[in-house]
C-alpha positions as CSV (number, residue, x, y, z in Angstrom):
1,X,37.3,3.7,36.4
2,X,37.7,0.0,37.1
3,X,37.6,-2.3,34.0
4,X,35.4,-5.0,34.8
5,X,36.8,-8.3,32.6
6,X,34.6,-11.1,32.7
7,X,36.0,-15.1,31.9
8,X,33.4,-16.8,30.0
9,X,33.9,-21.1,29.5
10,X,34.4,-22.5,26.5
11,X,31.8,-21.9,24.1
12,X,30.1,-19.5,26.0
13,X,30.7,-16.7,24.0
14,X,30.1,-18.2,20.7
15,X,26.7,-18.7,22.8
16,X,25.6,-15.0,23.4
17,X,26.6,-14.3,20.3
18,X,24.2,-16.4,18.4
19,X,21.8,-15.0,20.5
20,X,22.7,-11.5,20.0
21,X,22.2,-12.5,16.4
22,X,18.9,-14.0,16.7
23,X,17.5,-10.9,18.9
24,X,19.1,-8.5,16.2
25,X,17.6,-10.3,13.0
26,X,14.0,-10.6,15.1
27,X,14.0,-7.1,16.1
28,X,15.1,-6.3,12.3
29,X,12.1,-8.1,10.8
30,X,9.6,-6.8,13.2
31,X,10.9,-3.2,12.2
32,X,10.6,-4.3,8.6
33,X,7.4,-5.6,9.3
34,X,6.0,-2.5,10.8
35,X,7.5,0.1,7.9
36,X,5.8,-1.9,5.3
37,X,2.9,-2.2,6.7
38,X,2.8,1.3,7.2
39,X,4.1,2.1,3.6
40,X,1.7,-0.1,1.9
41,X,-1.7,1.3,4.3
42,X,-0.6,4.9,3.1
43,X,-1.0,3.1,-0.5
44,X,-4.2,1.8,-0.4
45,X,-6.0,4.7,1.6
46,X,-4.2,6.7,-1.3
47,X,-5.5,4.0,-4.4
48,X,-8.9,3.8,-2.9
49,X,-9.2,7.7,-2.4
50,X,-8.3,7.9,-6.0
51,X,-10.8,5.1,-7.0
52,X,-13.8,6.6,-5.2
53,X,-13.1,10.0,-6.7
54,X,-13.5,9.0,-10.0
55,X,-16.2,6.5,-9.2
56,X,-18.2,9.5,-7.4
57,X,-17.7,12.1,-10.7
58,X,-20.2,11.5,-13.3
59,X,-18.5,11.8,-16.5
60,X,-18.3,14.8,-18.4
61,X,-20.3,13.9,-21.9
62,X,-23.5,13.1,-19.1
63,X,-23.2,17.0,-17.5
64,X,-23.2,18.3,-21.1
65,X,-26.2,16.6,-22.2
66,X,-29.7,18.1,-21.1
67,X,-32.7,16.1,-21.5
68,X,-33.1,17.6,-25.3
69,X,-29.6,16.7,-26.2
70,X,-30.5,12.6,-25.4
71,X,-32.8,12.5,-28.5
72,X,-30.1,13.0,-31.4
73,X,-27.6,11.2,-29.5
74,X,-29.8,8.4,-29.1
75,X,-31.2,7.9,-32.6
76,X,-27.7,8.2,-33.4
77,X,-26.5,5.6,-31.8
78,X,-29.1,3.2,-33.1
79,X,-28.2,3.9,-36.7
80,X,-24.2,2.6,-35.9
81,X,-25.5,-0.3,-34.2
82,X,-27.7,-0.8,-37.2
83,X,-25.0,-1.4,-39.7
């Protein structure tokens, strides 16, 4: 194997290496980008699944209570507010 050396002029190097650099820290924030984008979607679908769940339950004192059961709680409820 042949080891290929290449001469570069002054200031060449430090050249390629800032844009090594700039390629590496792009590339770096696009990744960045992308994974918390995808974290924070996974989130939400996660939050709003939770959200319509309970909005779609009714809650458990109205499943208890038949039509009978509305009177006494009713006439109840207007002697606290009453006071």
């Amino acid at each position: 194997m042949l080891a290929a050396q290449i001469f570069l002029r002054a200031g060449q190097m430090a050249a390629l290496d800032k844009l090594r650099t700039e390629l590496l820290n792009r590339s770096a924030v696009t990744l960045q980008r992308h994974a918390r984008g995808f974290v924070l979607r996974r989130r939400y679908a996660r939050a709003r699944r939770a959200a319509l769940t309970l909005q779609a339950r009714p809650p458990a004192r109205s499943l208890s209570l038949a039509a009978g059961d509305m009177q006494p709680l009713c006439a109840t409820l207007v002697q606290v507010l009453s006071l």
